[in-house]
N, C-alpha and C positions, 0 to 999 in steps of 0.2 A: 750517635756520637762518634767521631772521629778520631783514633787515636791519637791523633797529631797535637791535641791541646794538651798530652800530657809531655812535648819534647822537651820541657826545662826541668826536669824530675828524672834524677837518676833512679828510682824505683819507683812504682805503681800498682800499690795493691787494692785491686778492686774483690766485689764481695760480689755477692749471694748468687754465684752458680756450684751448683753441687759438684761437678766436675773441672778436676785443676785443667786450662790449660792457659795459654801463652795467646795474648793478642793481635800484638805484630813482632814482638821478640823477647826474651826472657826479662827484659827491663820494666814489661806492663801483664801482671797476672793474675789472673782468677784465681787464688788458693784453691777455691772447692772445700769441700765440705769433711772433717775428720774421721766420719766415721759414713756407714750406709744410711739412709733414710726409711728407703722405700725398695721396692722390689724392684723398680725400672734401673736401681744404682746397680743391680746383682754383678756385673759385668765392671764397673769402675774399680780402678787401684787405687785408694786413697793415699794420699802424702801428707807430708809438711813441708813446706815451701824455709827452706834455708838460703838467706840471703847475707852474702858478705859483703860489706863494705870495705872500703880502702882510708886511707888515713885523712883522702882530701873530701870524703863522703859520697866517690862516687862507686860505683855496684863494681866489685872484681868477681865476683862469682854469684852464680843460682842455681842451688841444687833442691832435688825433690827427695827427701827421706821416707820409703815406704813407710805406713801402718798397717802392721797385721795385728785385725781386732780379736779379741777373745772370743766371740763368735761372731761366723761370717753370715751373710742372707743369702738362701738359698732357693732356687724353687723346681722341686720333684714331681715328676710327671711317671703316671703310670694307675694300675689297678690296685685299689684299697690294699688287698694282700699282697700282690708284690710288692709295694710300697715298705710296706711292715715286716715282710721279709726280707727286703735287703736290710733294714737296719739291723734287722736280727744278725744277722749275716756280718755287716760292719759298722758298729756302732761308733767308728772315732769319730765322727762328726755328727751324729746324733742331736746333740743338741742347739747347732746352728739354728737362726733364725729362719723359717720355713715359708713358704707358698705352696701347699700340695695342688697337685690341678690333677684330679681323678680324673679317668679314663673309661670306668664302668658302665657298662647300661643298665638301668633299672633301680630301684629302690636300695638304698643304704642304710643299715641301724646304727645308727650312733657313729658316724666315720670321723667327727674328730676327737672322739677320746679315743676311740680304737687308735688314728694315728698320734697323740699324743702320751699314748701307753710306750710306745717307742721315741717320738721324736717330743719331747717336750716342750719345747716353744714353736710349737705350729701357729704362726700367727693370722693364716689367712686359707682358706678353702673353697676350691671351684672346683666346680662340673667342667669338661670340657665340651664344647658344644659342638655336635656335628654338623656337619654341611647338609642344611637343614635346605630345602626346596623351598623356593617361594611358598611360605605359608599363606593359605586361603583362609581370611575371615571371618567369612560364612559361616553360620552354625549348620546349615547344614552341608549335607555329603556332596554338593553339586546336581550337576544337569543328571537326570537319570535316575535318583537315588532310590524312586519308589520302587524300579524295576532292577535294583540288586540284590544279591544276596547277604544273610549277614557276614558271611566271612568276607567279602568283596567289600560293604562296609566299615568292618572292622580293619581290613588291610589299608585303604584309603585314611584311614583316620590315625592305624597306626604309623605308619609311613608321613602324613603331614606335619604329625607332631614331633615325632622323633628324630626326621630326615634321614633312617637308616633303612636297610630293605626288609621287609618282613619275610623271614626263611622260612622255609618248610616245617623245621623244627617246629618253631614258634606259630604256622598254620594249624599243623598238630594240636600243638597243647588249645589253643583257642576252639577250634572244631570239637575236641572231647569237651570242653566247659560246655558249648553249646547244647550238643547232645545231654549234657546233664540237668541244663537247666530245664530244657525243652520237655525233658522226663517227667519233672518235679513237676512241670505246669501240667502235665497230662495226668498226673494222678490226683 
């Protein structure tokens, strides 16, 4: 659509994009939306579009009146506990509308009451995902798999799934499991 169908119209307000702006000049404008919606609005300023007219009905001014909502939508990036610890820490906006996007490896008990024991309108919750390696569909371990070992195995498998590296530490604790199981099967 071309703006130019609206040239005999001292104002033009059009709808439904969430963010205010201006088409070809303050005379044809999107409002935008009063309040936030969704997460992707986190970054918009909402307004209200004030328009003044003159006496012979044509536009002498267009201003935009900020809204500051009673909570804003927010979204927090970090580990379960420091998440919960900086609220701890600063609570004055606590209760904003949230998006946490965890940053932990491994298994979590209960992380959105944990973080809603602090932020109480957590509305939404993600893992953040690592730069995961082309995953292999295969079930199994690929070319070779008869002739490895299980820790060579285990590293392979956990490494596809994860897309992080499997450290030394984490070698450790997998080699003593094994050794335990491998016990238990002997006795």
């Amino acid at each position: 659509m071309e703006a130019s169908i609206f040239k005999d119209f001292e104002y033009t307000a059009l709808g439904h994009l969430h963010g205010a702006q201006k088409v070809t000049d303050d005379s044809i404008r999107y409002a935008g939306s009063l309040l936030k919606y969704s997460f992707s609005e986190v970054k918009q300023n909402k307004s209200a579009v004030l328009v003044e007219l003159n006496e012979k009905g044509s536009t002498s001014a267009v201003a935009l009146k900020p809204l500051k909502p009673l909570r804003e939508m927010r979204i927090i990036k970090g580990g379960l506990k420091e998440l919960i610890d900086a609220a701890k820490i600063d609570n004055s906006n606590s209760k904003d509308y949230i998006k946490a996007v965890l940053t932990d490896e491994g298994e979590l008990i209960d992380p959105m009451n944990k973080l809603r024991s602090v932020y109480p309108n957590v509305l939404e919750l993600v893992r953040e995902e690592k730069n995961k390696r082309s995953v292999d569909t295969k079930t199994s371990a690929g070319e070779g798999y008869k002739h490895k070992s299980k820790i060579e195995l285990f590293k392979s498998f956990f490494e596809n799934i994860s897309g992080t590296e499997f450290t030394k530490d984490k070698e450790d604790i997998v080699l003593e499991v094994i050794k335990e199981v491998e016990k238990e099967e002997r006795e």
